[in-house]
Residue, then its C-alpha position, 0 to 999 in steps of 0.5 A: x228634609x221633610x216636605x210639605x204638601x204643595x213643595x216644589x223640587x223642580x218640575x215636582x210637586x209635593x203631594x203627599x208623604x209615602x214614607x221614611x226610613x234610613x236611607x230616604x224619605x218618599x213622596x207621591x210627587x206630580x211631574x208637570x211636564x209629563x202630566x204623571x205621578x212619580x214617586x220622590x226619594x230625598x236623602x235625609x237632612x242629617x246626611x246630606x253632609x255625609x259623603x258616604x251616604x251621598x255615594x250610597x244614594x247616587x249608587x242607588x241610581x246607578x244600580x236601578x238604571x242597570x235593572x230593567x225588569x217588571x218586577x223591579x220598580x223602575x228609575x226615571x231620573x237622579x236630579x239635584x236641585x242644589x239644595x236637594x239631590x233626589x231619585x224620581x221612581x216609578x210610583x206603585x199602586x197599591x201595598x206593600x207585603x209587609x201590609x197585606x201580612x199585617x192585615x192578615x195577622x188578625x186572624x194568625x194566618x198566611x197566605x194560601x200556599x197557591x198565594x204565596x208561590x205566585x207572589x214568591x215566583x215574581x220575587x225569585x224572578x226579580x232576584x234573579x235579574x239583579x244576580x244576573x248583573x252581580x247585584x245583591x239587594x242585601x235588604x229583602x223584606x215584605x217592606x221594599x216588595x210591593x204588590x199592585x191590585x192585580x196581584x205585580x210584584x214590585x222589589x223596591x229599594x236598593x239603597x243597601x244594594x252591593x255589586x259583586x265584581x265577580x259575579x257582575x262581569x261586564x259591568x264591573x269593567x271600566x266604565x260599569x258600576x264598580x269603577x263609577x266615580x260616585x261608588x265607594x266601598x267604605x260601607x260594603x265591608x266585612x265588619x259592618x251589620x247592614x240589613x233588617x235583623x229579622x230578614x238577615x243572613x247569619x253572615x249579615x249578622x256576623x258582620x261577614x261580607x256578603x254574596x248573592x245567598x244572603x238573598x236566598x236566606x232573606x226569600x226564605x225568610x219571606x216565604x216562610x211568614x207568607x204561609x206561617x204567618x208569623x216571621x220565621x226569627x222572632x224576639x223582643x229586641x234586636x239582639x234577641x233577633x239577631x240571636x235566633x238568626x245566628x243560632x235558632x230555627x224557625x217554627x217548622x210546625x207553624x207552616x200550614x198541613x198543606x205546604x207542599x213537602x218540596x215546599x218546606x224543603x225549598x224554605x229550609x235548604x234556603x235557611x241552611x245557616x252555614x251558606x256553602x251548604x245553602x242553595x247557591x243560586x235563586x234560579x235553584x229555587x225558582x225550578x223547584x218552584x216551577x217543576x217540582x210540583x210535578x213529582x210530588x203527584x207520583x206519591x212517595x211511599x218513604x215513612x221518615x220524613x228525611x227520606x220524603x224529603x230526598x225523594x222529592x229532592x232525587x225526583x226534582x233533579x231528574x225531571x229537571x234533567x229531562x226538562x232540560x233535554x227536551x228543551x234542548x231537542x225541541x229548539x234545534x228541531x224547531x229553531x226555537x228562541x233561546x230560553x228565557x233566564x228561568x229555564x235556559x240550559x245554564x240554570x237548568x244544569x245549576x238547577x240539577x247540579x244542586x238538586x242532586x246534591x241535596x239529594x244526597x243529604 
């Protein structure tokens, strides 16, 4: 239902249209009885008759008011005026990455890589708060991740969002999101393409149901255009898209000379096209991110580039098992609080665990 300037739904006021895409339309909309601006998502008129895709948005509220993370805009509140059911989010200043990639692509280039990893850093982490709670956002791309002036990452929309019961634990019990009443399993099954083309896993793409690794192929995928400047599957349509996910592979020479050797090893282990051979977990990638760099100043002396690669890969794995036998000492000297999510024990034994394997590639 497309809304005017001045509308009111309840306690909002239309200001302005934000956006519109399958699973909502979005408005910058005025809270008169806090004295804030929100942001306003309304399911579309055409499927406010459609079951699924009524359960599809209220999950949506389900899934973001389970995620309280800085990277991962917020919900304020699922409301239904009778003629309207609407979600209130937090209202990001600022730009999407898709548009900051769009400015860039004038002059065909990226980000610099210290640009692209702070940005992919915030993303990983956001990541890694929603797979913590058996949540796959299914549709990543720099459309739902926004940037604020100072540089926040913001993940937006889980309206494509799938909670995976094993990995979910508590909340998949009674009372959590998989046995709420406004949940249904119709449109997360295997046979159906749900996604962006460009940013979707061969699997997504096969119509194969999905796990936490087609996140993994979708943050490589974004990490990639952030420092090629061109998006890492490309074609004149949709099939000729989807095409190249299932059986191409990125312009590796696209990557700027600088990208750091442990860099392109991390974007390519995330676009491995057979997922049992991907890495498994975000938390893999946000280590390789965060401490590998480090090996990379004792210079390799391998002239093959596979042996380069599995240098980094060896010397990543043993600084992380260091990294992590220090970590253990100095909190049962010093009584340290437990290590936050990127670095505690269990994603540092994760981290090394997949290191060395690829090492041995």
């Amino acid at each position: 239902m497309a809304l005017s300037t001045g509308a009111r739904l309840g306690p909002y006021e239309i200001v302005s249209p934000l956006g519109a895409g399958g699973m909502g339309e979005v408005y910058r909309a005025r809270d008169s009885k806090l004295n804030r601006e929100v942001a306003v998502k309304i399911l579309p008129e055409a499927f406010t008759r459609d079951p699924e895709r009524i359960a599809r948005f209220q999950r949506e509220a389900q899934i973001l008011a389970a995620l309280n993370h800085p990277h991962i805009g917020a919900i304020y509140g699922l409301e239904d005026t009778g003629d309207a059911q609407f979600l209130v989010l937090e209202l990001i200043e600022g730009d999407t990455l898709a548009e900051r990639l769009e400015a860039r692509l004038q002059p065909q280039r990226g980000f610099t890589v210290d640009e692209a990893l702070t940005i992919a850093r915030q993303i990983g982490d956001a990541l890694a708060a929603a797979h913590d709670k058996g949540i796959i956002h299914r549709d990543l791309k720099p459309a739902n991740i926004a940037l604020t002036a100072d540089g926040h990452v913001k993940v937006l929309d889980f309206g494509l969002a799938k909670l995976d019961p094993v990995a979910a634990g508590d909340s998949a019990g009674p009372g959590g999101l998989s046995h709420s009443p406004t949940l249904t399993f119709a449109a997360t099954q295997a046979g159906m393409i749900l996604g962006t083309a460009a940013y979707m896993a061969p699997e997504q793409a096969r119509g194969r149901a999905a796990d936490k690794r087609c996140d993994i192929w979708a943050f490589g995928c974004v990490l990639y255009e952030m420092l090629a400047g061109k998006k890492a599957f490309e074609g004149e349509d949709v099939t000729d898209i989807i095409a190249a996910v299932v059986r191409g592979d990125p312009d590796w020479n696209a990557l700027p000379a600088d990208t750091p050797e442990h860099i392109r090893t991390l974007i390519k282990r995330c676009l491995v096209k057979d997922r049992k051979q991907r890495i498994a977990d975000i938390a893999v990638a946000l280590y390789i991110m965060n401490e590998a760099p480090r090996s990379d100043r004792r210079r390799c002396a391998c002239r093959h580039p596979a042996d380069r690669r599995r240098c980094v890969v060896r010397d990543a794995a043993g600084s992380a098992a260091a990294a992590s036998g220090h970590a253990l000492r100095d909190r049962s000297t010093t009584g340290a609080a437990p290590l936050d999510s990127r670095s505690g024990p269990r994603h540092r034994h994760l981290a090394r665990r997949t290191l060395h394997r690829l090492s041995r590639r």
